[in-house]
FISENU-90565 format. One record per residue (C-alpha): chain; z, x, y; residue in one letter; residue number from 1. Coordinates in pm, whole numbers. Example, Ala and Ser with C-alpha at 12.3 -4.5 7.8 and 13.67 -1.06 7.14 Angstrom:
['A',[780,1230,-450],'a',1]
['A',[714,1367,-106],'s',2]
This chain:
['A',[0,0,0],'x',1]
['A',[-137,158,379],'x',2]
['A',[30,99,635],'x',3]
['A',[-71,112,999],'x',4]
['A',[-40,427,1193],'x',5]
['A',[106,410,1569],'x',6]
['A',[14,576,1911],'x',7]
['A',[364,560,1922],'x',8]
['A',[463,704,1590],'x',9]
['A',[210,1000,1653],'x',10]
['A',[385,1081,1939],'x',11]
['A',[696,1048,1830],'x',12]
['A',[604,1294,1464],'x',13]
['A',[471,1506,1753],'x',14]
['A',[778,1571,1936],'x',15]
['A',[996,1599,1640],'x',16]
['A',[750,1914,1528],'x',17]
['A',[776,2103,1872],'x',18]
['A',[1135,2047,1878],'x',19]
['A',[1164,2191,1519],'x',20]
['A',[954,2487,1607],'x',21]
['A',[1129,2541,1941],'x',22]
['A',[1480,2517,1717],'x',23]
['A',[1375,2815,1546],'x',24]
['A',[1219,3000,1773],'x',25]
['A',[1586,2974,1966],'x',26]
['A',[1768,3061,1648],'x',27]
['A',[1504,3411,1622],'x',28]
['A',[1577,3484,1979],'x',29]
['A',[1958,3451,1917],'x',30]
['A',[1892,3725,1636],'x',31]
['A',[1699,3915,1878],'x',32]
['A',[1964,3909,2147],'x',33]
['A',[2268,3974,1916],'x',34]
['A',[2074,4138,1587],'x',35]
['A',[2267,3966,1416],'x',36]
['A',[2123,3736,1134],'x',37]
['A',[2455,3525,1119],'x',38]
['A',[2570,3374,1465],'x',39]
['A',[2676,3101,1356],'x',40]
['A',[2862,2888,1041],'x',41]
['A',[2573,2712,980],'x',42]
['A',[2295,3035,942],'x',43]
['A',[2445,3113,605],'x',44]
['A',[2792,2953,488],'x',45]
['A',[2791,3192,207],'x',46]
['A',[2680,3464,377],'x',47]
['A',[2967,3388,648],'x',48]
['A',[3286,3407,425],'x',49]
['A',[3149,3761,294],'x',50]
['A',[3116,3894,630],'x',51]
['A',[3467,3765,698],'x',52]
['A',[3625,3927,412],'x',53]
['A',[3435,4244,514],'x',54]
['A',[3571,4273,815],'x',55]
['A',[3955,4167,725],'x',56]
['A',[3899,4466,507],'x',57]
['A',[3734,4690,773],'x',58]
['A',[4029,4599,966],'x',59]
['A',[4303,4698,703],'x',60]
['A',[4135,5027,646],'x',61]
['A',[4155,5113,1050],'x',62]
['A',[4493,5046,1004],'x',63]
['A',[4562,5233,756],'x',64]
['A',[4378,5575,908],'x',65]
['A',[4600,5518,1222],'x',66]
['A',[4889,5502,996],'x',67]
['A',[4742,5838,837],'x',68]
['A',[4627,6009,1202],'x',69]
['A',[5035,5952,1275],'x',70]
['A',[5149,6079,947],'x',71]
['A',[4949,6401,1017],'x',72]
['A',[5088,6416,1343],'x',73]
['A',[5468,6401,1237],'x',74]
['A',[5422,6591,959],'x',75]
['A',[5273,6871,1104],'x',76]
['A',[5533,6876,1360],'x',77]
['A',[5772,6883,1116],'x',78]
['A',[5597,7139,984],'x',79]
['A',[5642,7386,1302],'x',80]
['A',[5958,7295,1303],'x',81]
['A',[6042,7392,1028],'x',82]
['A',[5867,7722,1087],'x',83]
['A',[6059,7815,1387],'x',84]
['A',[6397,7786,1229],'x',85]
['A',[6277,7996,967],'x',86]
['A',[6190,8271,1205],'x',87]
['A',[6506,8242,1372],'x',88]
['A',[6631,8242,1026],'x',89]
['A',[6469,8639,978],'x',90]
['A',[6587,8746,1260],'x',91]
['A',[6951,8613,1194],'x',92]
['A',[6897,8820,843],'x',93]
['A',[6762,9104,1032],'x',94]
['A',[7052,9108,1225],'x',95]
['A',[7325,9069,980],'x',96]
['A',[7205,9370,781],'x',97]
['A',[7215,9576,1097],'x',98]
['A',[7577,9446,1173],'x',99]
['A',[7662,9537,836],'x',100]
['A',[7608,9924,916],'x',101]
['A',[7958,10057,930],'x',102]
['A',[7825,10287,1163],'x',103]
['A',[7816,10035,1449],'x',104]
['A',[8110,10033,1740],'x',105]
['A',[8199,9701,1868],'x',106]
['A',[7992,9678,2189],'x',107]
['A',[7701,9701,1957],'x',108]
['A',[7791,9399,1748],'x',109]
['A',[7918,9241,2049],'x',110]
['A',[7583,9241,2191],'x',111]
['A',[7446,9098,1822],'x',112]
['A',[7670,8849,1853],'x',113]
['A',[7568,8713,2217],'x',114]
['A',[7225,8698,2045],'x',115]
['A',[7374,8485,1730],'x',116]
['A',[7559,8250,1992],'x',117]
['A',[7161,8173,2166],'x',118]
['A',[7031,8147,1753],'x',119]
['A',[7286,7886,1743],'x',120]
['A',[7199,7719,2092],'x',121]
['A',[6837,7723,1967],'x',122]
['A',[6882,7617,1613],'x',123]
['A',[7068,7292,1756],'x',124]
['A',[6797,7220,1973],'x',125]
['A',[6556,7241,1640],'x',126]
['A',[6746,7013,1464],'x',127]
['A',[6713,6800,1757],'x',128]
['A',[6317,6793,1773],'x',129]
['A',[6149,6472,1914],'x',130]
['A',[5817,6385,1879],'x',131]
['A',[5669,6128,2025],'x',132]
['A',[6021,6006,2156],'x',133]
['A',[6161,6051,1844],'x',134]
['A',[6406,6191,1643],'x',135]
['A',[6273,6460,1344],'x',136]
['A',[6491,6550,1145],'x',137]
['A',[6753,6184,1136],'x',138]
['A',[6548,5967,886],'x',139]
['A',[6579,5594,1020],'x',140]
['A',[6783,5688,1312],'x',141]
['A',[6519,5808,1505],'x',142]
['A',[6707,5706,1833],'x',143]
['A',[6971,5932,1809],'x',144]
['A',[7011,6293,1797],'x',145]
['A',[7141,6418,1432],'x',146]
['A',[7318,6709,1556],'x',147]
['A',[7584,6735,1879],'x',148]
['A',[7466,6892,2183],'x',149]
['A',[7661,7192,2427],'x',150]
['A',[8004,7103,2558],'x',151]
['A',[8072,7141,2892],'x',152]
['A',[8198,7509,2865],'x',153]
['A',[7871,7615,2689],'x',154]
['A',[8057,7788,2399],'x',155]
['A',[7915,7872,2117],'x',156]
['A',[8094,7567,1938],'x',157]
['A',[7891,7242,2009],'x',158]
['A',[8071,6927,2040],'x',159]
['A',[7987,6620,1900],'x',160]
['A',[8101,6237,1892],'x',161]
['A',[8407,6229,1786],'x',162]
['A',[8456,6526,2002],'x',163]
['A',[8588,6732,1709],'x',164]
['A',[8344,6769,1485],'x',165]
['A',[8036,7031,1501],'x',166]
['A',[7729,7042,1411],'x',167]
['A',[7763,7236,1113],'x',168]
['A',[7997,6903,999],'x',169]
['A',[7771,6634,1072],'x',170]
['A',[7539,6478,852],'x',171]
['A',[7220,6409,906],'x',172]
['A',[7073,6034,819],'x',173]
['A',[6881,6056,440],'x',174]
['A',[6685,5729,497],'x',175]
['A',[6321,5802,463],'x',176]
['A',[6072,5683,666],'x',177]
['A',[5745,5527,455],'x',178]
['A',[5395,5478,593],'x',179]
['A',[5171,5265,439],'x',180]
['A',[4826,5478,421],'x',181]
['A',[4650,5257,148],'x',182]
['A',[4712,4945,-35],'x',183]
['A',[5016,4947,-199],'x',184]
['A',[5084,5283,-140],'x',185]
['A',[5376,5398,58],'x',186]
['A',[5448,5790,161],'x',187]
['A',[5757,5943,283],'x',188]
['A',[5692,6211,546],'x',189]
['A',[5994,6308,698],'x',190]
['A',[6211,6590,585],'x',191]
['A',[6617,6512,733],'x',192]
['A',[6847,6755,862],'x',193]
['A',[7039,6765,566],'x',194]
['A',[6734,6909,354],'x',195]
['A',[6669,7147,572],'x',196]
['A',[6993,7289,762],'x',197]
['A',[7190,7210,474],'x',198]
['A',[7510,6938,394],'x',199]
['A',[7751,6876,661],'x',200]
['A',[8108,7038,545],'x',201]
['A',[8426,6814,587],'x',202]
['A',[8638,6885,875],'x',203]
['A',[8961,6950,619],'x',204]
['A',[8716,7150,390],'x',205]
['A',[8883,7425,190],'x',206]
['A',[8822,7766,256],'x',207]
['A',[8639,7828,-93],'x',208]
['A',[8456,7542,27],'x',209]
['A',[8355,7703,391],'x',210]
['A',[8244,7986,235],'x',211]
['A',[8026,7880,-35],'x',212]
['A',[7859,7638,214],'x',213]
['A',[7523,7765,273],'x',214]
['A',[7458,7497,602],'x',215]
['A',[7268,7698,904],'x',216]
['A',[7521,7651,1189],'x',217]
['A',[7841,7724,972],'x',218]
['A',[7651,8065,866],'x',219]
['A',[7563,8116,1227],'x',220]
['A',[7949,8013,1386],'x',221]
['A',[8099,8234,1011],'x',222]
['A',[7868,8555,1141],'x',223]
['A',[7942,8515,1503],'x',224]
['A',[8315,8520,1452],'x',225]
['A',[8294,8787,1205],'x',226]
['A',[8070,9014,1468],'x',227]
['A',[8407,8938,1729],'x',228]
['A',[8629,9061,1439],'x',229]
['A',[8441,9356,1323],'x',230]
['A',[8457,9204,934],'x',231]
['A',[8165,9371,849],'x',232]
['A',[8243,9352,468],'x',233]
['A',[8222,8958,542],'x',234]
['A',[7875,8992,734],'x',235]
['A',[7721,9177,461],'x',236]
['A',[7869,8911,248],'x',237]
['A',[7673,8642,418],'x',238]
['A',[7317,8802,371],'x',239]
['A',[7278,8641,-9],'x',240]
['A',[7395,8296,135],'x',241]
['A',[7142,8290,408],'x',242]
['A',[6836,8416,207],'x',243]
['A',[6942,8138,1],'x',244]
['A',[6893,7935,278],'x',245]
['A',[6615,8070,370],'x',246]
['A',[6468,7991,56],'x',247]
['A',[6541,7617,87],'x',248]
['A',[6356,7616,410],'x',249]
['A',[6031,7717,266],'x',250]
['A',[6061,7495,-18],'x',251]
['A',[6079,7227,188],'x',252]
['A',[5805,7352,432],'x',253]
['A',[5585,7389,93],'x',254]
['A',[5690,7005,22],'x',255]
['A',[5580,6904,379],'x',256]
['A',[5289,7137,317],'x',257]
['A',[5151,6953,10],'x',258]
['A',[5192,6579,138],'x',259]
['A',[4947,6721,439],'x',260]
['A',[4713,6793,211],'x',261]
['A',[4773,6471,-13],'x',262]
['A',[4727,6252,298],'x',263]
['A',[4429,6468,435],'x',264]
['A',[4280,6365,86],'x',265]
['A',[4361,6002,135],'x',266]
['A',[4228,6055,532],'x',267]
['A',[3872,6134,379],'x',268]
['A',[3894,5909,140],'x',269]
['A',[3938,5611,445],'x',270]
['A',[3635,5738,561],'x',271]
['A',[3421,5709,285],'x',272]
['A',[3559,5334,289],'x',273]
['A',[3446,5269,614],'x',274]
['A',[3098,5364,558],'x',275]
['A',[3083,5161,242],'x',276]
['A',[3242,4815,426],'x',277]
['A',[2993,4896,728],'x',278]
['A',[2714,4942,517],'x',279]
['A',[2760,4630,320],'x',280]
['A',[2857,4435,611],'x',281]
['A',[2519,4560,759],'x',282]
['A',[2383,4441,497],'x',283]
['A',[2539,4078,516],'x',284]
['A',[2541,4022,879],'x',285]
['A',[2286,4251,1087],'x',286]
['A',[1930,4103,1142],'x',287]
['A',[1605,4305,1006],'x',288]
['A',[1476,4334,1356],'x',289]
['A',[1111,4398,1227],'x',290]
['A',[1100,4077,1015],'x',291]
['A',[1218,3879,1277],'x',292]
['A',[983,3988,1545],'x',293]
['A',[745,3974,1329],'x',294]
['A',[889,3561,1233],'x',295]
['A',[907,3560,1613],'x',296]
['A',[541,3572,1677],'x',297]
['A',[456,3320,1373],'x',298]
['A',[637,3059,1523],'x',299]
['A',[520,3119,1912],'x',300]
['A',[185,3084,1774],'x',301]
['A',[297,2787,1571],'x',302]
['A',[401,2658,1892],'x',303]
['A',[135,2731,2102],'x',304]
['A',[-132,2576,1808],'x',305]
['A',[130,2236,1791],'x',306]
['A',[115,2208,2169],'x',307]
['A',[-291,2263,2158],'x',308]
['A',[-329,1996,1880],'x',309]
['A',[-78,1761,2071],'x',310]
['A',[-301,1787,2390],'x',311]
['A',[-559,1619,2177],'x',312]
['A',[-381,1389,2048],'x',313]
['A',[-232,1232,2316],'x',314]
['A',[-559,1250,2558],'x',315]
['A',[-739,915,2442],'x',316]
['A',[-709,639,2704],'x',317]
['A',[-769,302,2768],'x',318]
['A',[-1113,424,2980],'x',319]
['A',[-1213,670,2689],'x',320]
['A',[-1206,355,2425],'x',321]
['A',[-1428,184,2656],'x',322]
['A',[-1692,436,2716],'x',323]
């Protein structure tokens, strides 16, 4: 069954057509202008929730190589740290073994010991190490210093809160402080005070105690008060305990060493997840710009041929049926 064709209805089938080509001629110009092949929902709703996922994950991974770009950061300051109190640690051995020379007189290990009383100054102010506003070597108390700071007579013996104590009897805080630097994975990267200065000794600690203690500032106040005393039987004494010492340091310096290089592994490792995500979200989101110039052109000539044909279409008149 026919049934009877329109002026109107022609018209009306004509319109529709521009308007579809001119709908996608403005969605190719959108990919143009953005080059991207997904600006909207609707361009590709399974192409969309993809590209979403993508970037959540591109996301996470950023946040985890800031996470890592920090870690470096404090642990190679720990790192130097560390390194500086083990020079000062040399030098205090250096000096011990010439204070042990029987030969010495007293204004000679006086002077030693004026240089022992600025090691001590200086180690305090190690233990003390900020970076980036914060504390080093006090675990989770990053706000507050771990060890006491100079009285107000600038002797030798620091003072601390309660005023009594010193620094070679205050503990450090052990809590460790984790970054996340993957999924799932969590990395300690600070080394406390207590690791590396040694355990804090008890204000009513024995004297077998005291001397078996191997904790920097107690071997630095022991050998300064010996030097006053001329014990040089005790100084040479002290020479095993702080190599021991010593030894501790660069153990823990090796530790810090090693989770650099862990998290310099897991740094690289990032990176090569970033390409992939960008790559595949490339892949899911970014236009081919050739195809769609090329798609660009096919459809303005599509338009310009509907227009052409529409001129003829609607040119017949009442005058031209009469002729």
């Amino acid at each position: 069954m026919s049934f009877r064709v329109t002026q109107s209805m022609m018209n009306t089938q004509l319109l529709r057509n521009i308007s579809n080509n001119m709908g996608r001629m403005n969605n190719l110009q959108n990919q143009l202008s953005t080059g991207m092949k997904i600006n909207k929902p609707s361009d590709d709703p399974v192409g969309i929730t993809f590209a979403l996922r993508y970037r959540s994950e591109i996301d996470s991974n950023t946040q985890y190589s800031e996470n890592v770009s920090s870690a470096l950061s404090m642990m190679e300051y720990t790192d130097t740290s560390i390194g500086q109190a083990g020079d000062i640690m040399q030098r205090f051995r250096e000096l011990l073994v010439k204070g042990a020379n029987g030969t010495l007189e007293q204004t000679s290990l006086d002077a030693i010991k004026v240089e022992i009383s600025q090691m001590y100054n200086q180690m305090v102010e190690i233990g003390n190490s900020q970076f980036n506003g914060k504390q080093v070597f006090n675990g989770e108390l990053t706000g507050d210093k771990p060890y006491p700071t100079l009285g107000a007579d600038g002797k030798v013996d620091l003072v601390a809160d309660p005023p009594l104590l010193k620094a070679y009897q205050v503990s450090s805080d052990t809590g460790s402080i984790k970054y996340e630097l993957s999924a799932g994975m969590k990395l300690g990267i600070n080394i406390t005070g207590n690791e590396v200065f040694g355990n804090a000794i008890s204000p009513n600690a024995t004297q077998a105690e005291i001397e078996s203690s191997d904790n920097v500032f107690l071997l630095l106040q022991r050998a300064h008060d010996m030097l006053g005393s001329s014990d040089q039987k005790g100084i040479s004494a002290l020479i095993s305990q702080v190599e021991t010492r010593m030894n501790t340091m660069l153990s823990k310096r090796a530790e810090v060493g090693a989770k650099v290089n862990r998290v310099d592994i897991i740094q690289n490792r990032l990176a090569d997840i970033e390409i992939n995500l960008k790559t595949i979200q490339a892949k899911t989101e970014d236009a081919d710009m050739s195809e769609v110039i090329t798609n660009m052109k096919t459809e303005e000539n599509v338009y310009q041929a509907s227009l052409s044909v529409g001129a003829q279409l609607i040119r017949p008149s009442l005058v031209d049926f009469l002729r």
